[in-house]
N, C-alpha and C positions, 0 to 999 in steps of 0.2 A: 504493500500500500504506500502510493505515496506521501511524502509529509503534509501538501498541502491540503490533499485527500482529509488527512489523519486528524489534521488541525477543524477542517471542517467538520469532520464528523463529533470530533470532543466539543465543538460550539454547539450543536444541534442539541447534542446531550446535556448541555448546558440549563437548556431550559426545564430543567429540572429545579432549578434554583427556586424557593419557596414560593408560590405554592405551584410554579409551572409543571408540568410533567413529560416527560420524555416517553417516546411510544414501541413499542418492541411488540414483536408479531405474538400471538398468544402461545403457551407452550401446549396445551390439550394438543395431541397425539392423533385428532379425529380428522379425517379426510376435510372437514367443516372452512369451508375461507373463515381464518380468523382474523381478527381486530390486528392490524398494522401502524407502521407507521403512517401520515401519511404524507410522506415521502418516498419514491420509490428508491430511493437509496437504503443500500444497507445500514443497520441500525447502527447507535454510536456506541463506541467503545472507550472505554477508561483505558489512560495511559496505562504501563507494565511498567516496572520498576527492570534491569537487567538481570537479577537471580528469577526472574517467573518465567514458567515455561508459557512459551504461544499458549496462544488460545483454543487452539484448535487441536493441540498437542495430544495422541494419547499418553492416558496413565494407565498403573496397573490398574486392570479389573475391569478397562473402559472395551474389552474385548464382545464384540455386537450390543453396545450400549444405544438405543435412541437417539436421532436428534434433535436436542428440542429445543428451541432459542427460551431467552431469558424472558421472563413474565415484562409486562409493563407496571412499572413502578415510580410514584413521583419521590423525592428524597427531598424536602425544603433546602433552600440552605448555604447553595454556593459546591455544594459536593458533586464531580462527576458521580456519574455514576454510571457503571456495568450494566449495560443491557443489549440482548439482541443476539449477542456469538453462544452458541451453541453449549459451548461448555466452560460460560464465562459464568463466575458464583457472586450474587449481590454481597451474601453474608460476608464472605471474604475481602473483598475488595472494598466496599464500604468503608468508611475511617471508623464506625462507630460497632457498637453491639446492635446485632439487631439480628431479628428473621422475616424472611419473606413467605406468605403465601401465595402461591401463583393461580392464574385460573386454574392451570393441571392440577394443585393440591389440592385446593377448594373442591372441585368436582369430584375428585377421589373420595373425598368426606360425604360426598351425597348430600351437604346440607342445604335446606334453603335461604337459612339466614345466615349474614358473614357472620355473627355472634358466635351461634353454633361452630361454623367452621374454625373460629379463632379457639374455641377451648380445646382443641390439639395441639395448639401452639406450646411451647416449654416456658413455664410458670404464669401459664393464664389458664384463668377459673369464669365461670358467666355464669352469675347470680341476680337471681328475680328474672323481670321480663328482659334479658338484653344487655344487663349493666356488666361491662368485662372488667375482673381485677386481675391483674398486674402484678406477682410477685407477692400477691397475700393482701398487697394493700385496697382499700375498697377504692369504690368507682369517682371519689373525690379525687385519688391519685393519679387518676388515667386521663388522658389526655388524646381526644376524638379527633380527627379532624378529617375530611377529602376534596382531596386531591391538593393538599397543605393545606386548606381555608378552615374556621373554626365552624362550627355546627351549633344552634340552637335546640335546645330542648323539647319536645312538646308533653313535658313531664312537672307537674308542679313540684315537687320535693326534690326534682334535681336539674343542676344546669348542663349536668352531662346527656348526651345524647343518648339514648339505648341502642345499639347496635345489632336489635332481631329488626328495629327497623330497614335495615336494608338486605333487600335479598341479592342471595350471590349472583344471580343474572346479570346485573346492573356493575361488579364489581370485578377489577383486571386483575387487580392484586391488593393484599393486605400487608400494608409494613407495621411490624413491629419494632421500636427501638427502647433499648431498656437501659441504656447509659445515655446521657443527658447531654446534649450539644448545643451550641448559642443561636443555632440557626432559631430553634423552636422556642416557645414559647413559655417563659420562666416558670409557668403553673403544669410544672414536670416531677410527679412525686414516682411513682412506679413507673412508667416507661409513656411514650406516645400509639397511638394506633393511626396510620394514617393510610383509608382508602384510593385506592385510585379507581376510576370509572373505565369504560371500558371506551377504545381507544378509535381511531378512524381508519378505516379498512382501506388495504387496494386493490381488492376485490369485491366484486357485488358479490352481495348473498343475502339470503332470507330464510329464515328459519321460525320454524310452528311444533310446539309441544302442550303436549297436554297431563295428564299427570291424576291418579288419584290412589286414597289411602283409605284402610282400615285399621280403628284406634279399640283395643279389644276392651278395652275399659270405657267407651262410648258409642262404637256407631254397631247403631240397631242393637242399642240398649236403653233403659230408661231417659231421659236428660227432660231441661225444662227450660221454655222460652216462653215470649210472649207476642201478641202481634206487630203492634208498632208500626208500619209499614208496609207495603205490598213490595217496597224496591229494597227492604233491607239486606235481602242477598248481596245486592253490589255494593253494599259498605255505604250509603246513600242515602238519605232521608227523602221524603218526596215532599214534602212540607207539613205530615202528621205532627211530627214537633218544633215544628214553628214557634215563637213566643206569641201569643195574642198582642194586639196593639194596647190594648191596655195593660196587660203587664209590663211592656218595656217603657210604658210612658210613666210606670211607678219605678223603675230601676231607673229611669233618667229621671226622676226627681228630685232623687237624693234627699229625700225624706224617709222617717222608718214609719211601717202604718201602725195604724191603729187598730187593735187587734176584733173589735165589736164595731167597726167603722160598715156604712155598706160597701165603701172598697173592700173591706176584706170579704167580705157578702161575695162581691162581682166576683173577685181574683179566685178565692179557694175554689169556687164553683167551677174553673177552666182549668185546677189542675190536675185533677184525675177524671182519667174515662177509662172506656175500656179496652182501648188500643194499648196502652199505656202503663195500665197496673194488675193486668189477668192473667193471674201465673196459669200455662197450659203445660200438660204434660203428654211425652211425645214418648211412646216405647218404644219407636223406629227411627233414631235418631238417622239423621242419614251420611253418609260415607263424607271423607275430607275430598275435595278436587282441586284442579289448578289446569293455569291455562299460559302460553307465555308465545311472545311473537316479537325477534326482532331482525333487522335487514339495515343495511349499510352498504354504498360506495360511493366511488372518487372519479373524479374527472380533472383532466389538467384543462387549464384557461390561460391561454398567454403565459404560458412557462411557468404559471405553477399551479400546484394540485390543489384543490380542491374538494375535501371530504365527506360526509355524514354517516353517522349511524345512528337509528332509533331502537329502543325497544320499550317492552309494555308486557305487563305479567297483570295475574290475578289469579290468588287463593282463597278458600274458603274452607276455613276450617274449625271442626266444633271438639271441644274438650268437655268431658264432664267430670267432676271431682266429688268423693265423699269423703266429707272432710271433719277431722273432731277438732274442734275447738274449745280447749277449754283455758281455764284463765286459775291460777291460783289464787289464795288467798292465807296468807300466813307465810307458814314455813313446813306447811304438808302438802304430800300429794293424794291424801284422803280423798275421795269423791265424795263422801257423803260431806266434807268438809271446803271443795271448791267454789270459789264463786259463781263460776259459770263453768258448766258443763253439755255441751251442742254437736249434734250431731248436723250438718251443714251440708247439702245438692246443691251446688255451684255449677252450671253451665256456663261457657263462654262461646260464644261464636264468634272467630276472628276474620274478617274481610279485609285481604290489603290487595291494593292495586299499585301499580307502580309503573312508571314510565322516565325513559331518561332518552334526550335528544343530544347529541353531539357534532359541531361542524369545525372545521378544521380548516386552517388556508396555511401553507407553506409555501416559501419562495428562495431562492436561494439558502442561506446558514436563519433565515427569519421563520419565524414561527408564530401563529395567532390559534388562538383554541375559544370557542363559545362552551360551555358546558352546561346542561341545564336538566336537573332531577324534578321527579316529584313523587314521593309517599303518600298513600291515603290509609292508615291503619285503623279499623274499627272495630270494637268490641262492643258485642250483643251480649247481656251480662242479668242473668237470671238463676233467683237463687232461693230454697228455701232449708229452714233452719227449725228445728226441734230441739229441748230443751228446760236445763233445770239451771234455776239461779240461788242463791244460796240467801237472798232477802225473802224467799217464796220458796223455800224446797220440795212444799208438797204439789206445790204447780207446775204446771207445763208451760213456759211458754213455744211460740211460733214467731219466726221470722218470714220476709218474705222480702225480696230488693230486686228491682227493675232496673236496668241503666244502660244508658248507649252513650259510651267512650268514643270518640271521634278524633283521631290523631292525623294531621297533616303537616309535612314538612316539603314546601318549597327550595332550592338553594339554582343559582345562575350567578353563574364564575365566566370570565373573562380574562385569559390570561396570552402573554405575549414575550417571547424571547427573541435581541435582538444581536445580529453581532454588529459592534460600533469599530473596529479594531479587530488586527488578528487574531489577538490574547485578549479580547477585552466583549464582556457578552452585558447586559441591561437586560433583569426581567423587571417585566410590571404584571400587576394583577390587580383585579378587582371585582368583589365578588359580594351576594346581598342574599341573606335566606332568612325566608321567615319559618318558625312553628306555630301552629295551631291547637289546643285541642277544646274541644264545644262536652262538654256533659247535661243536655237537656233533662229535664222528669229525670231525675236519680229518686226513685219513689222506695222508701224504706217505711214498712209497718209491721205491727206486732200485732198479736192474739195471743191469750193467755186463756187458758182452763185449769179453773182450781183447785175439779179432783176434791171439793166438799160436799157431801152429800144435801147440807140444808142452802145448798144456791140451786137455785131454780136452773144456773146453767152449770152448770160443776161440769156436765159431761160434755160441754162445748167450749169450744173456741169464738171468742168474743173479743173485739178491739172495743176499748173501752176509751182509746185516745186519752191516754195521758194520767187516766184513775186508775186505782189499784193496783200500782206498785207498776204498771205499764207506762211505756215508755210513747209518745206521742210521733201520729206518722209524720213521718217527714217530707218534703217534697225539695230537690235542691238543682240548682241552675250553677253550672261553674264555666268558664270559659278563663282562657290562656289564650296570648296572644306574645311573641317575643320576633323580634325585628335583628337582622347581627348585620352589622356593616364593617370590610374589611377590607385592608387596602395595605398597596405597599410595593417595593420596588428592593432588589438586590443587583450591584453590582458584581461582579466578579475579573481579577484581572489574575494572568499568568505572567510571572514578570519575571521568569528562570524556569528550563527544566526542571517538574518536579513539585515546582512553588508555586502555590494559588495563594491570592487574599483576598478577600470576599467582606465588603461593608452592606447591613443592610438596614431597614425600615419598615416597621409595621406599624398599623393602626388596626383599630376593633374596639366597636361600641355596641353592646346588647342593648339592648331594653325591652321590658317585660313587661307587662299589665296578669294581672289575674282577679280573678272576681271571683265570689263562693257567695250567691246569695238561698240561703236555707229557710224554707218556712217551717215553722212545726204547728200541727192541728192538734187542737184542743178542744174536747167538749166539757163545760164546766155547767150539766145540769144536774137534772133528776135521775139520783144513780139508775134507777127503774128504769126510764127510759133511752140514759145510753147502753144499758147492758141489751136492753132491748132491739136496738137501733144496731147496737155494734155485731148482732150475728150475719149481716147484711155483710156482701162482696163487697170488696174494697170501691167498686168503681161506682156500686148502689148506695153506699153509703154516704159518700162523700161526694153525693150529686148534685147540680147547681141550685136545685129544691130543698136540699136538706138544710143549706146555709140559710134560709129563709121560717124554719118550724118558729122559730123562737118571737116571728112577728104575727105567724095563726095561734100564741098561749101553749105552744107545747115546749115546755123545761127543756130544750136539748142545747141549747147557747153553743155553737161553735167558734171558734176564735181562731183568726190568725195571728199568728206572731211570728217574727224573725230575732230571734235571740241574738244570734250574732253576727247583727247590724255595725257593729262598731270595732268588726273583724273581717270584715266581710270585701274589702279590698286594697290591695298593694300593689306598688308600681318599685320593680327595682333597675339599676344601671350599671353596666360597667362597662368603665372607659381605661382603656389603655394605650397606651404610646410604646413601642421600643425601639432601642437602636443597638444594631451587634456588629463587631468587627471579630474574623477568624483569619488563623493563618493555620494554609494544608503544605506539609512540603515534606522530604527526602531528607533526615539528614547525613546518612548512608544507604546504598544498595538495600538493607536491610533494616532500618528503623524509620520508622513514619512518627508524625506528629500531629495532631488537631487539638491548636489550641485557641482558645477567643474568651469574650464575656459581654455578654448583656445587660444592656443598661434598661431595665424597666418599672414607668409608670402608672399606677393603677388606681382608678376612683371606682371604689364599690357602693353603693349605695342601697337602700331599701326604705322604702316610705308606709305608713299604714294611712288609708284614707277611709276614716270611721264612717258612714249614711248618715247623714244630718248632723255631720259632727265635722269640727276643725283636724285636717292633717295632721298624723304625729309626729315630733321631730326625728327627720332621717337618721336612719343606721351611717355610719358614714365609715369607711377605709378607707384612708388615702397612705399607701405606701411606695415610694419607691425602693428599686433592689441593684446592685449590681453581682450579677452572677455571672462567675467565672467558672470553664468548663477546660479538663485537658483530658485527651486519651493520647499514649502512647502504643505503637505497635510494634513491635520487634516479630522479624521471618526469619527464624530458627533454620528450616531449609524450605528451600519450596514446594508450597502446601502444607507450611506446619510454621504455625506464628503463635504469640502471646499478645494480649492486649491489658491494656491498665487504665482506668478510668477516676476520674474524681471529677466532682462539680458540686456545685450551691443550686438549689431548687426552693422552690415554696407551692404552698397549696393554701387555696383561700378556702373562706364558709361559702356553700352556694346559696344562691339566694332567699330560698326558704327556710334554709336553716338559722337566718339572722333575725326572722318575724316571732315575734311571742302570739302566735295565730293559731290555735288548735286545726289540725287537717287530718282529716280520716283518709286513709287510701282502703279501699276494696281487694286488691289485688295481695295485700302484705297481712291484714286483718289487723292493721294495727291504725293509732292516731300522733298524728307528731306536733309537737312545738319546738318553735326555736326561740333563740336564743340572741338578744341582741348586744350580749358583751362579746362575741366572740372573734377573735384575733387571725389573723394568717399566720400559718406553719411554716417554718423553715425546715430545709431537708440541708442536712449533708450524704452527699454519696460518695460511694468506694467502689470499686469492681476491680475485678480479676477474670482473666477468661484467657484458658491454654482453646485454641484450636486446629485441628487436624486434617486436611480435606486432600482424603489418599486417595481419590479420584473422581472419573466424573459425576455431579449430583450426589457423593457422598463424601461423609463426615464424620467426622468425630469431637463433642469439645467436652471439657467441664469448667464450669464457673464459681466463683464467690463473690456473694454481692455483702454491703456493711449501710445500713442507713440509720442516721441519728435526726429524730426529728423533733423539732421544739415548738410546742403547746402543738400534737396533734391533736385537732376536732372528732371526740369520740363521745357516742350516743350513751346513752344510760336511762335506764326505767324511771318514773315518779310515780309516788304514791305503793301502797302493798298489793295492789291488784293485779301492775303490770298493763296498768293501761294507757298511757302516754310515754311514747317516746322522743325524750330531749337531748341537747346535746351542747358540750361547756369541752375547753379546752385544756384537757388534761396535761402535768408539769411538763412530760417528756417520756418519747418513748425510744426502744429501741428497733432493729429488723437485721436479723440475718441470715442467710440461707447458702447454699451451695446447688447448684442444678449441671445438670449431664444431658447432653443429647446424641443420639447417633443416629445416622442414616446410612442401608446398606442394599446393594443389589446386587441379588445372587443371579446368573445364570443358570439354567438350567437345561442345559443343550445335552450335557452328560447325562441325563437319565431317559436319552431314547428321541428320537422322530417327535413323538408329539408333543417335547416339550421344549423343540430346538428352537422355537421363536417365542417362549416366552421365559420369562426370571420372576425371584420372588423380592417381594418389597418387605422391607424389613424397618421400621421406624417407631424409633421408643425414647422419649423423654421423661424425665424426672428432677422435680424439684421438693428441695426441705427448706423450709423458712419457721424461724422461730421469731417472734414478734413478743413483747413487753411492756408493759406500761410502766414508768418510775414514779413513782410519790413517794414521797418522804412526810413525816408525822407537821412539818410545820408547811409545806406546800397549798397553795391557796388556788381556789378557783372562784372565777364570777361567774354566778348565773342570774341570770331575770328571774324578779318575785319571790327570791328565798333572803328575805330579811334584806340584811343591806345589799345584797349585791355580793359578799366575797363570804366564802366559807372554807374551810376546811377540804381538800383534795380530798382526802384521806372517806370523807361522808359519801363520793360520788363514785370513787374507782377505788379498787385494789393494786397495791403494787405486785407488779411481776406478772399479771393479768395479760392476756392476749390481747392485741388490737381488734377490732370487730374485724370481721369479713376472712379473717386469715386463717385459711389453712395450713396445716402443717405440713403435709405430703398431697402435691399432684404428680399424677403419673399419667401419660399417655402410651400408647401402644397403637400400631398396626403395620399388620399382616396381610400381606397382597400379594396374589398372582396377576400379571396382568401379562399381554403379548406385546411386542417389539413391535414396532412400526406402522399398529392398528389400535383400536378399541377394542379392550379386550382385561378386565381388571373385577376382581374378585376381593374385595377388605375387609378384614375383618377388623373391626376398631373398639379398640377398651379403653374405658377411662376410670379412672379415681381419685377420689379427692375426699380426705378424711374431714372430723368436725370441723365448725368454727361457729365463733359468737356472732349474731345476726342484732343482739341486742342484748345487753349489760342490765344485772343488777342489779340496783343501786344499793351502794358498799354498806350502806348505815343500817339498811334494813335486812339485810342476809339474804336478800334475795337471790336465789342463784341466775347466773346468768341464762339466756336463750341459745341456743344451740339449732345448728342446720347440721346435718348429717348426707352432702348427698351419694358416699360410697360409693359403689363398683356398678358402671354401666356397660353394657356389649350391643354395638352397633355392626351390622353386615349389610354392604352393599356392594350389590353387580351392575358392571355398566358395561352395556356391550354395542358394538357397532355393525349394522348388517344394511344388505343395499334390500331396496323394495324396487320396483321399475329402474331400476338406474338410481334411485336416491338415495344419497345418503339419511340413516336412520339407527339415532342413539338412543337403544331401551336404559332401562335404570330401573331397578327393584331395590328397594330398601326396606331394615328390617330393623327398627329401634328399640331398645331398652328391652332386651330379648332376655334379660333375666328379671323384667318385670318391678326393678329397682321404683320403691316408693318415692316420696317427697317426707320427710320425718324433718319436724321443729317442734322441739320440747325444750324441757327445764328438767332437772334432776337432783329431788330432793332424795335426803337418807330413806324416806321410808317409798321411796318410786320415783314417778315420774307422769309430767304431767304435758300432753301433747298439746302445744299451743298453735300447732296448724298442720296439722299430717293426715296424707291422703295417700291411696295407692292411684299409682299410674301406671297409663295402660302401654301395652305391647302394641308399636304401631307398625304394617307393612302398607309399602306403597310401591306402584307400578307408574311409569312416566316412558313416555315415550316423544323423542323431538327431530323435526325432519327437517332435510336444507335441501333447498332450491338453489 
């Protein structure tokens, strides 16, 4: 290759500098025109240092090895980066610690969400719906972003993004980076995750799949839904839940009603019918399906190419859980002595559609990219509950909860690499995404039977709204709404063989609105005739005649009321500035260097805006950091190096967590408040990392990581029930671990003919992390509303305690046949991942802490490739949780144990089939 060639190709790849990305053809194995560059030129390559062998070199073991170019991968940051030559390794060549998931690996996992396919990665866990942790630390320490641009939430208790929102269709490759570099973004506590989208082809194609599953623990078995809609299959509302014009003309008047007003007469009358609040029950639940179509190509125009690729999916899929909830009370796991003990039929029906457009123009070493997603994720959320409480133990109560979740995340990036100079490249970007999520009628009511023979209703179930020890229904309206704007430009110059320096500039401003306006219904008459009234369906009961008895002389007084009016909405911000300079260079054949440090600004803020009430004064964080970052790499010989790492990191509160605002979430069974003394955490990091890469696409490393973090934000129980969880910034803690990965491929040509074109995949990582809280007896913490403000550590945490979210050991595994040169791949995939605390204690009251347990899972999936007419056509069979592994969240006192949200889950197999034109 020539130099000038060479030069070119290292600028192209240049556009990888934050948040551009560089395009390399897809590695999948399948006949499929995949996602290219696009430009018809071969992809770019990273400089070689003189001890590394070519690229194209073989090593041992690469004997009938595949070839498959490097995934497409953006890297922020001013870093070349390796992509495109066959048997060129990101891992290796990268200045930093990191792993790549390629489209090939992702696909090999069968999964449909990158979440899913990330928890193979070595020391990542993916806990709740999506949220991925990082080396043990939770989802505060991770850091989202695609195609380098930050991502907004459509999740009220967090600002991190959940990552089941996107399905791997949409996704080129997944980088992971677990040592800390200044290109990124100082709020780096456990590593970065950063998507790239899938890329612009130079070839047409078009491809159509379809796809469905049976879930042995739900379909065409019991489950429970409601109507709601005639379009709620497509994730859609048709306008059943509309807000009425007079309700929103009472939420824009920023008045609280009156609860005996005839507004509240008009209002309650229009919030239940019977679209809305009729729990039905379905014995033939019906199967999960999915559908996906995308297509892509390029045309040149006057000397340069011009791109596109689209695609567009949709799933629809239904879970059903029986779930026991129960809730202590003291310091027993007695039943007869719990406070709440429930038996819970939770159905979800999950709809998500997704679509991503792509155009691309390249002209000479210049490079322009449009990118534009869109998520629609909805959950259909029907449930009921049976049960004993321990103010009424001879009673039954009944739960019952309606709700439609509605998650949307928009995001349109605009990014551009330019070369100004031989050695000298200009990226800019800019990019705008919103999240949404709408919770219309979240309808929550009770019935209670008291199981006494001298009540006239003893053997029924009666909503008595709000009498006798029963809890009043609910009706509640929440919507989220969060805006991210981000912007920025890196230089990069090469000014020596060897030597890059890279200055860059970022901006990013959130802002968020959220609103929770909750009515609760009350009837305050003649106990006789609500017990009378209350044996009536939810939708009869509370019908727009009912709220009127009390003007024809019948005792039945309904009331509305909004308790928490003066909770009921906040707007938070965060604005940030940074500026980073790095230097990459040689300072032998064999020792590499990346060193720099960011300088970053940050205004956090959170307001509460009470209904009829004056603003509370903002939460306010204003910190600046300068955080320094070095790794050094020493090549022992080639394909066998050491890396060392150190840097300064922080992790803020997210936004919700700074509100003293009670929030219930459905999905966790639990209710939060925050906290508005709470501080940003500083990290120090350490790494160490031997690794090995004895040939092609295989590996061998092991690692030590050391992190020291000051005031981490860690949650903790209030009250002896266990029923709010808060969160205060504990003295300091620690985090260590060690992790191993290898990757091997065997041939298999020696055992005969039919196994001369294929080999076996061998892939197993392991990580141990040990994690501790430190307090000391005179160690202080501030939390809201406990007396003054500062108390005693010692009352909130335990020392020596685990940090929440952390596991001790993750293990991944799998096991593949697959064929040389085709589709053709057989995996068997195990995971494990021992306890961890999901939620703390609190120290003072002996509570023990809350425990997740999710142990040993076994996934198998075949994907195979065969032609129909001439067409290319990729089956896939998948087979989940084939040892039938629960969900288990308890507490563990001396004399038991007390499940605070454990359910068995089901065995799910799925057939998918996808064809290309």
């Amino acid at each position: 290759m020539t130099k000038p060639r060479l030069i070119s190709l290292l600028l192209l790849s240049s556009s990888l500098l934050a948040p551009a990305v560089a395009f390399a053809q897809d590695s999948t194995p399948t006949p499929t025109p995949a996602p290219a560059p696009a430009s018809n030129a071969p992809a770019p390559v990273a400089a070689q240092t003189d001890a590394e062998p070519p690229a194209d070199a073989e090593q041992p073991g690469d004997a009938g090895a595949q070839e498959a170019p490097a995934p497409d991968v953006s890297i922020p940051g001013g870093a070349i980066v390796v992509t495109g030559q066959r048997s060129r390794n990101i891992e290796r060549t990268a200045p930093q610690v990191l792993s790549v998931l390629s489209s090939e690996q992702i696909a090999r996992t069968g999964e449909g969400d990158i979440a899913g396919a990330l928890s193979r990665v070595t020391g990542l866990s993916v806990v709740g719906n999506g949220y991925v942790y990082v080396r043990g630390l939770g989802d505060r320490y991770s850091l989202a972003l695609l195609n380098g641009s930050p991502l907004p939430s459509p999740e009220p208790l967090k600002r991190v993004v959940p990552l089941d929102l996107f399905p791997t269709s949409i996704v080129a490759s997944s980088l992971v980076q677990k040592s800390y570099s200044v290109n990124y973004p100082g709020e780096f506590g456990g590593g970065v995750i950063n998507l790239t989208t899938k890329a612009i082809p130079t070839e047409s194609f078009l491809t159509i799949g379809v796809g469905g599953g049976w879930d042995t623990e739900t379909t065409n078995k019991l489950s429970y839904s409601y109507y709601g809609s005639k379009t709620d299959w497509t994730g859609y509302d048709n306008g059943n839940r509309s807000i009425p014009s007079s309700l929103q003309d009472y939420f824009d008047s920023n008045t609280v009603i009156d609860p005996n007003s005839d507004q509240a007469k008009e209002l309650g009358g229009q919030l239940v019918n019977g679209r809305n609040s009729v729990v039905q029950k379905d014995d033939h639940t019906q199967p999960n399906f999915s559908a996906s179509l995308s297509g892509g190509t390029s045309v040149e125009v006057r000397g340069a190419t011009l791109g596109f690729i689209a695609t567009a999916g949709y799933s629809n899929t239904t879970q059903t859980r029986d779930v026991t909830r129960q809730r202590a009370q003291g310091l027993t796991a007695d039943e007869d002595q719990l406070y709440e003990n429930f038996q819970s039929v939770n159905t979800d029906q999950r709809i998500v559609a997704n679509g991503l457009l792509g155009v691309g123009l390249q002209w000479d070493d210049n490079q322009i990219r449009w990118t534009n997603v869109y998520i629609h994720d909805t959950v259909k959320h029907t449930s009921l509950a049976i049960g004993k409480r321990e103010n009424n133990s001879q009673a039954d109560y009944m739960e019952q909860n309606t709700a439609w979740y509605e998650r949307q995340l928009i995001d349109t990036q605009l990014t551009g690499a330019f070369k100004v100079a031989d050695d000298t490249t200009i990226d800019v970007r800019a990019g705008y995404a919103n999240s949404k999520r709408d919770a219309p009628y979240e309808i929550d009511a009770e019935y209670l039977r008291t199981n006494v023979s001298t009540d006239a209703y003893g053997n029924d179930f009666v909503n008595r709204l709000g009498n006798s020890n029963q809890d009043p229904t609910t009706v509640t309206f929440s919507k989220l709404n969060e805006n991210v704007w981000s912007a920025g430009a890196d230089l990069a110059h090469r000014f020596a063989p060897g030597w890059t320096g890279t200055v860059g500039y970022a901006f990013q401003i959130n802002e968020r609105y959220n609103s929770r306006r909750s009515f609760s219904i009350y009837a305050n008459g003649d106990a006789t005739t609500i017990s009378n009234l209350g044996l009536l369906r939810l939708d009869t009961l509370l019908q727009s005649g009912v709220w009127y008895l009390s003007d024809e002389g019948v005792n039945y007084n309904l009331e509305l009321r909004e308790p928490d009016a003066s909770t009921a909405i906040f707007e938070s911000k965060l604005l940030n500035h940074a500026f980073y300079g790095k230097l990459e260079g040689s300072v032998t054949d064999t020792l590499t260097f990346d060193v720099g440090v960011r300088w970053e600004y940050a205004e956090e803020s959170t307001v509460l805006r009470p209904i009829g009430g004056t603003a509370t004064q903002p939460t306010d964080l204003k910190n600046e950091y300068f955080l320094p970052a070095l790794t050094v790499t020493y090549e022992i010989q080639p394909g066998m190096q050491v890396r060392l790492n150190g840097s300064k990191t922080i992790a803020r509160p997210q936004f919700r967590e700074l509100l003293y605002q009670p929030f219930y979430d459905p999905d966790t069974n639990r209710t939060y408040q925050g906290n508005p003394y709470l501080q940003d955490s500083k990290l120090t990091n350490a790494e160490a990392r031997f690794e090995w890469y004895f040939a092609r696409d295989q590996r061998l490393s092991f690692g030590a990581f050391y992190k020291y973090i000051d005031k981490p934000i860690e949650s903790f129980l209030t009250g002896n029930e266990s029923f709010v969880t808060s969160y205060a910034n504990a003295p300091s803690a620690r985090l260590m671990g060690a992790e191993a990965e290898v990757q091997k491929y065997v041939n298999l040509d020696g055992l005969g003919e039919a196994f001369s074109t294929r080999r076996l995949v061998l892939i197993g990582n392991y990580t141990f992390t040990k994690s501790e809280i430190n307090v000391s007896a005179d160690d202080t913490v501030r939390v809201y509303g406990a007396g003054t403000g500062t108390s005693l550590a010692t009352d909130y945490f335990r020392d020596g305690s685990p940090m929440t979210g952390q596991s001790k050991h993750l293990a991944n595994v799998q096991i593949g046949l697959e064929k040389i040169g085709s589709l053709s791949q057989q995996t068997l995939l195990i995971n494990y991942a021992s306890k961890r605390v999901v939620s703390r204690g609190l120290a003072n009251s002996g509570q023990p802490d809350i425990y997740e347990y999710p142990g040993l899972t076994i996934d198998f999936v075949v994907r195979q490739g065969v032609k129909v007419n001439g067409k290319q056509v990729e089956l896939k069979f998948e087979g989940r949780n084939l040892t039938g592994r629960g969900h288990y969240e308890y507490q563990k006192f001396a004399d038991g144990k007390v499940n605070y949200n454990t359910y068995d889950v089901g065995r799910v197999f799925s057939l998918s089939a996808a064809m290309t034109f």
